[in-house]
N, C-alpha and C positions, 0 to 999 in steps of 0.2 A: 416762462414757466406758466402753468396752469395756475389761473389764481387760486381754485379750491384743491386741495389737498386730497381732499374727499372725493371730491368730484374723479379726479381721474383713478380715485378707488375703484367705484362706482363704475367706471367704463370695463377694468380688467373683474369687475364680480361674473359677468357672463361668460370668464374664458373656461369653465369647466365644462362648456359646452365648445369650446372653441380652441382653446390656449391651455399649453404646457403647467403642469407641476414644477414650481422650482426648486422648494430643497435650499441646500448650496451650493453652492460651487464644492464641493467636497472632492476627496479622493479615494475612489473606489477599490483600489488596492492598500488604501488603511485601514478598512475594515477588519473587524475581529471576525471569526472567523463563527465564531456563534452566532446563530439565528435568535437577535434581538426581541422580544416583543411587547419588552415595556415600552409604552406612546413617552413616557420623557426620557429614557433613554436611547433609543429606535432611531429619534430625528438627527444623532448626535454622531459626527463619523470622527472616527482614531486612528493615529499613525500604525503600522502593523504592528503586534506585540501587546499593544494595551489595549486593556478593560476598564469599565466604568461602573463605580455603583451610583444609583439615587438613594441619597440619604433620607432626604427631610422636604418637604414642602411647608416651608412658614406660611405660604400665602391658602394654602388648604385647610393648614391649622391657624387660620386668622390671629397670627402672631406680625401680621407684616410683610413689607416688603423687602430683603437684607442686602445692605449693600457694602458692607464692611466685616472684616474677620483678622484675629491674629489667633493664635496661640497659646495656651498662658505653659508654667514651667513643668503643670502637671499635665501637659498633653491634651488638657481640652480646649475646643475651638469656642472664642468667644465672637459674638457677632453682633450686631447694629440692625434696627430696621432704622430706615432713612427717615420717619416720620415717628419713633416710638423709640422699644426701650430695647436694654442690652439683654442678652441674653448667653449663655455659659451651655455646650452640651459637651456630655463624653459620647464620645464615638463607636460605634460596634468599630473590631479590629476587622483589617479586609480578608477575606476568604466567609467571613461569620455567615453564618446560617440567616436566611432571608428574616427569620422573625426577629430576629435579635434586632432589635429597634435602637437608633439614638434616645440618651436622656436628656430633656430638654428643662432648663433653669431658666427664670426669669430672673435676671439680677435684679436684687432688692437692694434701696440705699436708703439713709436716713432721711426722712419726710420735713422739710424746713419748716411745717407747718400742720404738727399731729392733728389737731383739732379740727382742721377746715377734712371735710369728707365729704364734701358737695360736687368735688369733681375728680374727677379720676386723676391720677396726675404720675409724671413720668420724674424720677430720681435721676436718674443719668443715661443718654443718649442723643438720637435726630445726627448719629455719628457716620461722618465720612474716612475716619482714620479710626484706626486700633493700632498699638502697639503695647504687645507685653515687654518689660524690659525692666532692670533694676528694682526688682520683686514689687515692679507696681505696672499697674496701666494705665497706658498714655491713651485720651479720647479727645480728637479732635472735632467737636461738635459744631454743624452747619446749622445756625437756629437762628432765629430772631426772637429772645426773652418775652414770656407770654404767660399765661395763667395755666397752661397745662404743662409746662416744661420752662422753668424759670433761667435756665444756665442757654446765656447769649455766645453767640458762636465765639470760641477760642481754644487754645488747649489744655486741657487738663489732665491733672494726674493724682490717681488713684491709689488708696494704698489699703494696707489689711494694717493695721498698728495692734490690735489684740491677737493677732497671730490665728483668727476661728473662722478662716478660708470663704472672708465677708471683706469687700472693703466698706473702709467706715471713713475714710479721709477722704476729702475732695480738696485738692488745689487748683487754683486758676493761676499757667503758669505766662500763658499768654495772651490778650483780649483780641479779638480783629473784630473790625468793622467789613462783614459783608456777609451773605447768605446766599442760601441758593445754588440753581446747579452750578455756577462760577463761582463759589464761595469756596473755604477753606476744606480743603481734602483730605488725602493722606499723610502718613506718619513712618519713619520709618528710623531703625536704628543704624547707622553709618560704623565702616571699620575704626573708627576712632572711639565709638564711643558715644559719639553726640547724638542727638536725636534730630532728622531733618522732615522738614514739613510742607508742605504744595499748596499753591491757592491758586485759585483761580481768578480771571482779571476784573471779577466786582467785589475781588476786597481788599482793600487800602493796605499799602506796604505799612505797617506798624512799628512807632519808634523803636530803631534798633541800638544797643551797644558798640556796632560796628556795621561798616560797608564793605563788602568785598567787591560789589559793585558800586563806585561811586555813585553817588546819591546827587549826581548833575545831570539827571535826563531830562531831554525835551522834546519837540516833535520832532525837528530833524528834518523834514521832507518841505519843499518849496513847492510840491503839486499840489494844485487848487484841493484843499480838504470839501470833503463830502461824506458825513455821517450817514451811518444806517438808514435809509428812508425811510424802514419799518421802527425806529426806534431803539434798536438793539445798542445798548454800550455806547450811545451815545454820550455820554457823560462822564466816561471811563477815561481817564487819561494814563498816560506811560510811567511805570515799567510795564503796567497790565500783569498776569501771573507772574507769580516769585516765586522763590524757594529759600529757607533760610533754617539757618541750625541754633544750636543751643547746648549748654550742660544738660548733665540728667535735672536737674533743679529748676531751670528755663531763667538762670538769672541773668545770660547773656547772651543774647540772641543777634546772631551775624548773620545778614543777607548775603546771598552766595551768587543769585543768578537771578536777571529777571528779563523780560520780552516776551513774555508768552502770551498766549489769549487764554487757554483753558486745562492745564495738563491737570490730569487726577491723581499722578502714584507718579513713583522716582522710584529707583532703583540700583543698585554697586554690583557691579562685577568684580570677578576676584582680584583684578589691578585693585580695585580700590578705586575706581574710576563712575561717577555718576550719571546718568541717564533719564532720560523723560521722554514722555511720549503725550506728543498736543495736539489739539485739536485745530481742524479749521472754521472756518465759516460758513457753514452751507448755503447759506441765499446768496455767498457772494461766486458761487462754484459756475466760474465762466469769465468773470472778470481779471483782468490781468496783473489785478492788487491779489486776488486769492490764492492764498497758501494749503496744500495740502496735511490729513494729517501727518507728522512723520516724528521720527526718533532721533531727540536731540541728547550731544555730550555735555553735561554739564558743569562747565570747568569752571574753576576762580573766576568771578568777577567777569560770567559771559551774560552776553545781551543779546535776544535773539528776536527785537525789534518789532515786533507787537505796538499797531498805534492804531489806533478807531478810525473805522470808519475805512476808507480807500485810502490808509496812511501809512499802511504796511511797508515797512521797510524791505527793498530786495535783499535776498541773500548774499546779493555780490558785491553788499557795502559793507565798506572794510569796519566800521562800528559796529556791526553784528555779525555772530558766527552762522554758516551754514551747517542745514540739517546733517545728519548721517546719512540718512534713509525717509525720502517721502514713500507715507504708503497710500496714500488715495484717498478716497472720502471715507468718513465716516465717525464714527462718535468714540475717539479712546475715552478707557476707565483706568481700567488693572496695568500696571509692569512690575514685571517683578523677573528676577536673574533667579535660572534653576540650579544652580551649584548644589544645591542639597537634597535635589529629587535623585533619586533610584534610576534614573532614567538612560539609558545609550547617552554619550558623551558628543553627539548633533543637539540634544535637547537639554543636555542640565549645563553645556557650557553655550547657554543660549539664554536673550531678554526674550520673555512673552510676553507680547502684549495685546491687550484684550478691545474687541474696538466692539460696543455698545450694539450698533444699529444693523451690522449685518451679520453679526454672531459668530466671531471670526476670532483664534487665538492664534495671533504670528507668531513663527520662532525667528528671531532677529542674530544671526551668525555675525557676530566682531572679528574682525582682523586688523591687528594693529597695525594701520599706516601713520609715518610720521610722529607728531606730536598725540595723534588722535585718532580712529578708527575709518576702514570702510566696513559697511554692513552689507549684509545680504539676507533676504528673506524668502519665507515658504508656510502654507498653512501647516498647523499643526492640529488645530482639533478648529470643527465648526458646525454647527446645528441652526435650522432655523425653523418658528425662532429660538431664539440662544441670548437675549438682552444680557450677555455678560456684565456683572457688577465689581466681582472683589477675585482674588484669587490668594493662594498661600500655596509652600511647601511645607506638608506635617513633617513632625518627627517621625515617621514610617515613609519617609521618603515619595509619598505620592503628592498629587496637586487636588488639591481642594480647590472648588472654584462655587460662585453662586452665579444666580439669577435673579434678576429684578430690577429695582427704579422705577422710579416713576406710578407708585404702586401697581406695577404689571406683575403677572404671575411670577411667584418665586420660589425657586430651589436652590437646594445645595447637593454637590457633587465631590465626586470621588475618581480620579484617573490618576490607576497604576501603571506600570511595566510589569509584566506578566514572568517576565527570565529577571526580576528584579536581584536574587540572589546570585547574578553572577555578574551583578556590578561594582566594580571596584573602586575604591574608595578615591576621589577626584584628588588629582596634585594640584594645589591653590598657584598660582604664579609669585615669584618669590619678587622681591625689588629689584633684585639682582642681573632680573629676566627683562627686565625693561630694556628697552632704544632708549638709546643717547637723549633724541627727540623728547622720549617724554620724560627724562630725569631731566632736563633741560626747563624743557615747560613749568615742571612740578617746582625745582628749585625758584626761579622767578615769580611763582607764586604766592613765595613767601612774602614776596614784599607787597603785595597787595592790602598796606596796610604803610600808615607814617614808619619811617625806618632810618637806620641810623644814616649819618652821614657818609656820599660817596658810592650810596645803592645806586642813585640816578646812571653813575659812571661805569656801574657793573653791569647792568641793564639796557642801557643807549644802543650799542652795537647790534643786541638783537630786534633793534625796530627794523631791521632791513633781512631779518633772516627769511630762509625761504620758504620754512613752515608757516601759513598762516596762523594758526593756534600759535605758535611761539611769539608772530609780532602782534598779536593780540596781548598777548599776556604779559608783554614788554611793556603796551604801550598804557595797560591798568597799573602796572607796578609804577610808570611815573607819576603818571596822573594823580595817586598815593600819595606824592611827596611836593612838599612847599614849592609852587612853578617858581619863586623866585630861586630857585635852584636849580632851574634849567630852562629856564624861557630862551637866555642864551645862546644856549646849546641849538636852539630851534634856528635862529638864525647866520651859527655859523654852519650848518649841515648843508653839506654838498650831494651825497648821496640821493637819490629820487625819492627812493622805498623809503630811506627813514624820514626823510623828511615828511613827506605826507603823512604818515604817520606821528610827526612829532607837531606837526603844523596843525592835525587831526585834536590831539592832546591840548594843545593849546588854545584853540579854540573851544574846544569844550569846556575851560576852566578858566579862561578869562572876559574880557568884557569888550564893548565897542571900540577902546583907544587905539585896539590894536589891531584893530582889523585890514590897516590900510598895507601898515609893518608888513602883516601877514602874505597879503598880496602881491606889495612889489617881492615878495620875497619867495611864492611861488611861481611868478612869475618870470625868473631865472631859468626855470622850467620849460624844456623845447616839446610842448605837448603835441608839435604831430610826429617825434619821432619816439614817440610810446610806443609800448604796444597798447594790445586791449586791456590787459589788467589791470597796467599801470595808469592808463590813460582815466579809467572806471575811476579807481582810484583816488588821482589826483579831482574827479568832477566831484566826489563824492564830498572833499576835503569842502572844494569851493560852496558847495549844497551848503553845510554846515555853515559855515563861516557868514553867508547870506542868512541863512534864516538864523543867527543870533545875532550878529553882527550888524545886518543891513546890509543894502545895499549899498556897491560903492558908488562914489558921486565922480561927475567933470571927466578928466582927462582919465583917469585910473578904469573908469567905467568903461571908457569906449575902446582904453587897452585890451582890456580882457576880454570886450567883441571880438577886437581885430584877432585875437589870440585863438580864441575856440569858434568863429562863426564859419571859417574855412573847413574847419573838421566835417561840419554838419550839412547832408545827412550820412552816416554810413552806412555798413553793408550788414551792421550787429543790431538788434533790435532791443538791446540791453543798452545800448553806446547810445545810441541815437534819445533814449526816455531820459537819460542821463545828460545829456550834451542839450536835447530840445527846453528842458524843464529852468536849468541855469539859465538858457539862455531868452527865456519868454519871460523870468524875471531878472535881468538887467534890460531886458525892453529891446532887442538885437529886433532891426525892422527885416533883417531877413526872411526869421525866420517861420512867419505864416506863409509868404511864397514859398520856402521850402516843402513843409510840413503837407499843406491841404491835399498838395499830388498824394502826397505819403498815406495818408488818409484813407485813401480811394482803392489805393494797391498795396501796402503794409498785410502781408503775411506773415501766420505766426511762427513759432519757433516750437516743432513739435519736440524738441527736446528738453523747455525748459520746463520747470515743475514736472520731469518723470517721475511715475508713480509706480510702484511695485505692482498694486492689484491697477490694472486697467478700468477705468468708468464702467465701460459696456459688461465687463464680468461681473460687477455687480449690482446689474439691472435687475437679476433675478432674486434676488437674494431677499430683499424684504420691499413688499409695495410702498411703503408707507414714502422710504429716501428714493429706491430704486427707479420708479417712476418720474421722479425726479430727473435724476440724472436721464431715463430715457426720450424726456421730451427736450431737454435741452441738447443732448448729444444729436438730435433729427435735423439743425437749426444752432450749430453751437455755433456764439459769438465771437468773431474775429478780436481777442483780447488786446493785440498792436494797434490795433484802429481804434479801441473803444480809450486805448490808456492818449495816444496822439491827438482825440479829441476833445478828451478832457483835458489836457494839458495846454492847448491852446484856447480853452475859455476863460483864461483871464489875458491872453494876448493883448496889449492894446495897440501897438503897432505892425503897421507895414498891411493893411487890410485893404482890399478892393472891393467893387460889388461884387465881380464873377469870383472873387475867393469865397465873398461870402455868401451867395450863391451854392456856389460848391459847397462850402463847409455846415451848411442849413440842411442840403438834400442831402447829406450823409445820414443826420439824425431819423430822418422819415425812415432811411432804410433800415438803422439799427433797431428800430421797434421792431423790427419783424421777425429777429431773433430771438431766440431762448436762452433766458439765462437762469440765475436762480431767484429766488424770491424777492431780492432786492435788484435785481436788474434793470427792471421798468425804472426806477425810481433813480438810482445810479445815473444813467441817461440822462432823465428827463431834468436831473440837479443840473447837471455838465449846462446841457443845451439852455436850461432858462440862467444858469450865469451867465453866459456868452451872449443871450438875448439883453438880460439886463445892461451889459454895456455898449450896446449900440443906442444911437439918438432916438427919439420918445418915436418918433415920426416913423421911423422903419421898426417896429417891433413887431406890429401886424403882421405886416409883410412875411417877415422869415418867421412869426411864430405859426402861423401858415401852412409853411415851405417846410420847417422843419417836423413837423406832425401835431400841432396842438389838439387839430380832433382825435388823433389817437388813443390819447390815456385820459383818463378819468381825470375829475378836479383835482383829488387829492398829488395829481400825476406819480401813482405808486403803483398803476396797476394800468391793463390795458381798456380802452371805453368797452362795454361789452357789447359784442355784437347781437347777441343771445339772453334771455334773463337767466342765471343758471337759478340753480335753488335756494328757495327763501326760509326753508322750515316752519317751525325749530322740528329737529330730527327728534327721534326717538331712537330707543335702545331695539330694534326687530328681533323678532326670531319667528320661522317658520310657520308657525300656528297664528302670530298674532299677525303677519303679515299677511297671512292668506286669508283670517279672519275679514279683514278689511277689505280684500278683494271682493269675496266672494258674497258679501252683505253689500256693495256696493249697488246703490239702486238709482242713484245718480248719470244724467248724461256725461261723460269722460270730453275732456276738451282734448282734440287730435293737436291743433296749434302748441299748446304748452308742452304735451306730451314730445314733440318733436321737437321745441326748443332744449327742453331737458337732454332729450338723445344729443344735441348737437352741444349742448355745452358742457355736456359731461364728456366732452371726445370719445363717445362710442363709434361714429363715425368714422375714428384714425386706426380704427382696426376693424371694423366690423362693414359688410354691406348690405344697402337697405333700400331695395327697390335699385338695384343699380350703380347705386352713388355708396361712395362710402371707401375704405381700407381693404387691403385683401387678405390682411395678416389673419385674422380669423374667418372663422365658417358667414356663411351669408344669412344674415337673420330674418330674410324676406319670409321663411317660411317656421321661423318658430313654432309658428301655433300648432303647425300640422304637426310636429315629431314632438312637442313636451306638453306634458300640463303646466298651469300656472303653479301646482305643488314643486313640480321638479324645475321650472326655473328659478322660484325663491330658494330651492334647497342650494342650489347652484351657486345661486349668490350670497347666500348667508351660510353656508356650510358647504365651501367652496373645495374642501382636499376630502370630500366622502368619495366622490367619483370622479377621475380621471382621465379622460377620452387620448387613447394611445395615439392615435391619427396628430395631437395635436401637443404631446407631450416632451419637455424640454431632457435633454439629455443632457451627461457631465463626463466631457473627453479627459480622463489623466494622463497624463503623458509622461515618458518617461525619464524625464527629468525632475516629476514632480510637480510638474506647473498645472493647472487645469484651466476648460475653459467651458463656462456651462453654456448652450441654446438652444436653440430648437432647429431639427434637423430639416433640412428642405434639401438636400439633395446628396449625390456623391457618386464619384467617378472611381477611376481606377487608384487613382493616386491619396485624392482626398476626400474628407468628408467637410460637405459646406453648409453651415450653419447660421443660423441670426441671433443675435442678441436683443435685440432693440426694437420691441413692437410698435414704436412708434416712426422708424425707420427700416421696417422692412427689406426694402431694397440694397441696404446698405448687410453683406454676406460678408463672410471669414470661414477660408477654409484652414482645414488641419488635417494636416499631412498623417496619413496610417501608419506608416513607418514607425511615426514617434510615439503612437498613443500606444500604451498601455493598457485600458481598459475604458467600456465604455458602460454608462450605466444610467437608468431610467429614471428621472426624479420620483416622488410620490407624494410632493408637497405642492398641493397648488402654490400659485404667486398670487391668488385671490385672498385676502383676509376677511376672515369673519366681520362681519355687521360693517360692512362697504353702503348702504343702503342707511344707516343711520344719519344720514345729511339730511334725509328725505321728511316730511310734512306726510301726515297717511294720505290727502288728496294728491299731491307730486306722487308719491308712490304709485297709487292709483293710477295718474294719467301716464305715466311710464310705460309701466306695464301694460295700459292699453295701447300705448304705441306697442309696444313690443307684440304683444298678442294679435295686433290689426297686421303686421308687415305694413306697414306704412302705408297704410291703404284707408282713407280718411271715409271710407264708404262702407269698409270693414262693419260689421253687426256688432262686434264692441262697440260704437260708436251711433248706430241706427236703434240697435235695441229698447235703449230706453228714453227715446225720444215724443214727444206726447204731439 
């Protein structure tokens, strides 16, 4: 990845001379059918049938940036700025007449401290949750206690006790330690009753009443750990985000689920069944620890394996459940189930979720398989940009949604159905309507908690059932109950499935005595006539049992070689990380002879981690991630080779010089890949562990071999070949940048100026003198077709004009799927298109047949103040490269020479 962020801003500021408008990815057959021409409604596409109002702009009216909303029982929406205070409006009703304005309340709350007036000071908010509920409001506030705002993040509940439509109470009904955007979230009311709550994984799971997920978690994984290079969570240890409930009173509060890294909202569908939507890691988006974000079922007592750093649990370990639905990159906020919207019965019996960075609101379609759900997705509304924050259904059956975070421009919004009147009122799913499966599931989740005597014996049989969710849910119901009441049971089990399962359980809850019991006792076990499942399975048991337990010692140790070292390599690249990792810790000297081949030739699995929205679809969608993902897609990292080589850097046997030969000139080459922002660093951890344990004598040597001139001291970044920009930037705008042009009396440096061009990668799309990209126009001749007015306009007010020659298009297809890029050619059959200006050459066609309509973006993919990296002399010399066509003789350059 590009180290500066900016920087390859900075290179797509001159595509409005060059490069497409992106927009989004939108669907041109969702359009309303009115001719839009409000600029914050305009950018914003809708499924056919609905309309949108703009209500309010807080960030216009310097009220903030809002990123939470509920309800209250008289219909008006109350809201959160994320930094400030709450506020309360009634809403003009929808059809209302353009002038008919919301009314805006600043909620007032008793002042701890009348006397002190030296500082402005905030009563109640800094909220990431709202819920109106039990004629009070719940606010779950993201703070760290301070002079302007004294209430430290926890939940609280609000009430009106003199009845004069004020609250005057404040309770603290829960404390958390953590802040921030991974801090304590949303709020929400469950069919029961209870009130559930989401945090994110920098803040400490808080003493609870109860465990619905046993409270024995640990790391789990025997692959070499490697924390964030850049720092991130490195400090954060497991469960990472929870979810827990409570009375309306919060006097007992049950953890329900936890493994997550970051979900913001949860949400019930009409089973009664809960939901989230998490996020991933973006610097890690490449590596083959990186999870997408997607929508998980959140059941009793699940765990969906969230560990720092490269410690992520796969989904196909039987300790955690897998997703529903990965949807790709990007930043979830909002989910919430449309049961109460007005909407056609595709979208109110549907989760939307709202994903932050590319302005994107999924409709997520459930269909009950089994124990648990498959999903299926489709956009439903999306604008860029569109920074979605909160969303709700009102009591008028529409979706209110906002805008903002991160104090970015904010609104609030209004999307109806248009034929709302001839939607009929939803039949909720009754218990009755349920599968076997999930009255199955549901029943055994009762015992997710100490139970009376003889639950073990009611529950044992389904460790082997063939719903996964069921032997999950089996196997917390035991783990519930005193193992002296079934440790037994673990070694008279014959069965495969339950066993690993029971063997799983027991391990997790007991201690080293037993670790040997455990072994000769899976060791009954004919593991090469598994299959794959079973086989995943049982390695996953042995994972476990090693990393609590230890390793085993003497004759047992070299059993379990002789037992799995035959298996290794296969033909599954899930079996092989699984089978290589156990076996580099019992010390198997095979297995670096097997492995380093592996190394060289290990291809990936493009079907693991699939994603709903494809990388390259949303290239276009916002500069900021999208370029991102385009320079690592140009160059993407083979993820089976980068996970085989860090797993054999704590190898200590079975090593040669020509292995490690081999296994040294692997690293050189993965430098040359794109990853994300931790990728360098990832690497270059792996490669100097494995340096560190070879003799003092040969470190040189292969540090050498393996790339040590590549990456910088800190080894988190690449050496640079180039200086890019030093600053400090400034805020530009047109006038002030052209000011500094054009007063420029100073000789321009042609060298710096070109170093700038090369390390801002203008180069990877643009040509210059010859050399250079061919994705855009040739910039040899700027100077002759623009002034320097209209190049800074270009770059700093980059969607004023649009050059059709070079602009991105959005194919809908008739399925509903879309695919946005810029058109570079088409035949009789198809039209062939690019996604990815930084790979070019790399096309996708799309069949005519299938599209539906096609439509012209009108949004650059340039962002305003891309140029703000820049220093006003770096600006300067830029531009005079740019004005010279690289031509060092150019009169930009001779003019004011003495």
């Amino acid at each position: 990845m590009i180290e500066n962020r900016n920087a390859k801003l900075l290179l797509f500021s001159l595509l409005m001379l060059l490069f497409a408008g992106s927009c989004t990815d939108q669907e041109a057959k969702k359009e309303v059918a009115k001719e839009d021409d409000n600029p914050k409604t305009k950018k914003i596409v809708l499924p056919e049938g609905f309309a949108i109002d703009h209500i309010y702009s807080p960030s216009d009216n310097k009220v903030g940036s809002w990123v939470s909303m509920t309800f209250d029982d008289k219909g008006r929406l109350i809201t959160s700025d994320q930094y400030g205070s709450l506020y309360r409006i009634d809403l003009p009703p929808i059809g209302a007449d353009s002038t008919v304005k919301p009314k805006i309340e600043k909620m007032d709350f008793p002042n701890e401290n009348p006397a002190d007036t030296t500082k402005k000071k905030v009563g109640m908010g800094f909220a990431q949750g709202l819920l109106y509920a039990n004629n009070s409001l719940y606010v779950v506030v993201n703070h760290n206690a301070n002079d302007e705002f004294s209430k430290g993040s926890g939940v609280y509940r609000l009430e009106d006790t003199n009845k004069d439509d004020q609250f005057d109470k404040i309770s603290l009904l829960l404390a958390m330690n953590g802040e921030g955007e991974h801090g304590p979230h949303s709020i929400i009311q469950g069919p029961d009753s209870a009130i559930y709550v989401v945090a994110g994984n920098h803040t400490d799971v808080p003493q609870m009443s109860h465990y619905k997920l046993p409270a024995n978690w640990k790391h789990d994984n025997l692959f070499p750990q490697i924390v964030d290079p850049q720092g991130h969570a490195t400090d954060r240890k497991e469960p990472g985000g929870w979810i827990a409930k409570s009375d309306a009173e919060g006097k007992n509060w049950e953890l329900v689920s936890g493994g997550y890294r970051n979900p913001y909202d949860i949400a019930f569908n009409d089973d009664g069944e809960l939901f989230t939507y998490d996020s991933d890691m973006e610097w890690d988006f490449g590596m083959p620890w990186y999870r997408p974000t997607r929508i998980s079922h959140v059941t009793s007592g699940s765990e969906y394996g969230w560990r720092t750093g490269n410690a992520k649990w796969d989904p196909s370990y039987l300790d955690n459940l897998p997703a529903l639905l990965n949807i790709g990159q990007g930043s979830p906020t909002n989910l919430l189930y449309a049961s109460k919207a007005k909407f056609p019965d595709q979208y109110r019996k549907s989760l939307l979720a709202f994903d932050w960075s590319f302005g994107i609101i999924y409709s997520i379609q459930l269909t009950p398989k089994g124990a648990t759900y498959e999903a299926k997705a489709e956009e439903f509304i999306s604008g860029s940009p569109l920074p979605l924050t909160d969303g709700v259904i009102g009591p008028d059956g529409a979706l209110y949604f906002l805008t903002g975070g991160r104090r970015l421009e904010s609104d609030l919004y209004r999307v109806y159905y248009t034929g709302s009147e001839k939607i009929n009122e939803r039949k909720v799913t009754d218990a009755d309507d349920l599968s076997k499966d999930f009255k199955l599931r549901r029943e055994i989740e009762q015992y997710h908690k100490p139970s009376p005597a003889g639950t073990v014996e009611k529950v044992w049989e389904h460790l082997g059932h063939e719903d996964r969710f069921i032997r999950y849910a089996a196997r917390i119901a035991v783990e519930h109950q005193p193992v002296e009441t079934w440790r037994d049971l673990v070694f008279k089990e014959r069965n495969v499935v339950r066993l690993t399962e029971a063997a799983l359980a027991l391990a997790r809850n007991s201690d080293a005595h037993l670790r040997d019991d455990l072994l000769r006792k899976l060791g009954t076990i004919d593991a090469s006539k598994l299959n794959n499942r079973m086989l995943l399975n049982l390695l996953r048991v042995y994972e476990v049992i090693i990393a609590r337990m230890g390793k085993p010692e003497g004759a047992l140790n070299e059993t379990l070689i002789a037992k799995l070292a035959p298996l290794y390599p296969t033909q599954n690249n899930t079996l092989n990380r699984s089978l290589g990792k156990v076996l580099v810790a019992i010390h198997d000297k095979s297995v670096v002879e097997k492995t380093v081949p592996l190394i060289a030739s290990a291809k990936d699995d493009t079907t693991n981690n699939a994603s709903f929205m494809s990388s390259s679809n949303l290239i276009l969608r916002n500069p900021q991630y999208g370029l991102d993902i385009a320079d690592m897609l140009a160059n993407i990292p083979p993820a089976q080779q980068i996970y085989l080589a860090t797993m054999l850097s704590t190898a200590n046997a079975g090593w040669t010089p020509e292995l490690h030969e081999q296994y040294f000139n692997w690293f050189y080459k993965a430098f040359g890949y794109k990853g994300g922002n931790s990728y360098i660093g990832f690497i270059d951890r792996a490669r100097k562990i494995a340096l560190e344990r070879l003799p003092e004598d040969q470190r040189a040597h292969y540090g050498k071999l393996s790339g040590d001139s590549l990456v910088n001291e800190s080894g988190k970044r690449l050496a640079d070949k180039v200086p890019g920009p030093k600053g400090p930037g400034r805020g530009w705008g047109v006038d002030s940048a052209l000011k500094y042009i054009d007063t420029d009396q100073d000789p321009r440096n042609f060298t710096r100026g070109s170093e700038l061009f090369l390390a801002l990668k203008c180069g990877a799309c643009h040509t210059m003198k010859g050399a250079g990209g061919s994705f855009g126009p040739d910039l040899t001749q700027l100077a002759s077709r623009f002034s320097k007015k209209d190049i800074l306009e270009a770059i700093i007010e980059p969607s004023k004009v649009i050059s059709d020659q070079y602009e991105s298009k959005l194919f809908t297809m008739k399925d509903g799927t879309t695919s946005l890029g810029r058109q570079v050619g088409e035949d009789e059959q198809n039209y062939i298109i690019v996604q990815n200006p930084y790979a070019p050459q790399v096309t996708k066609s799309i069949p005519k047949n299938d599209v539906a309509s096609v439509k012209a973006s009108d949004v650059s993919i340039m962002p305003p103040g891309t140029l703000n990296v820049l220093s006003p002399d770096e600006l300067r010399d830029l531009m005079a490269y740019l004005l010279s066509g690289g031509n060092e003789n150019n009169e930009v350059y001779t003019k004011n020479k003495k």
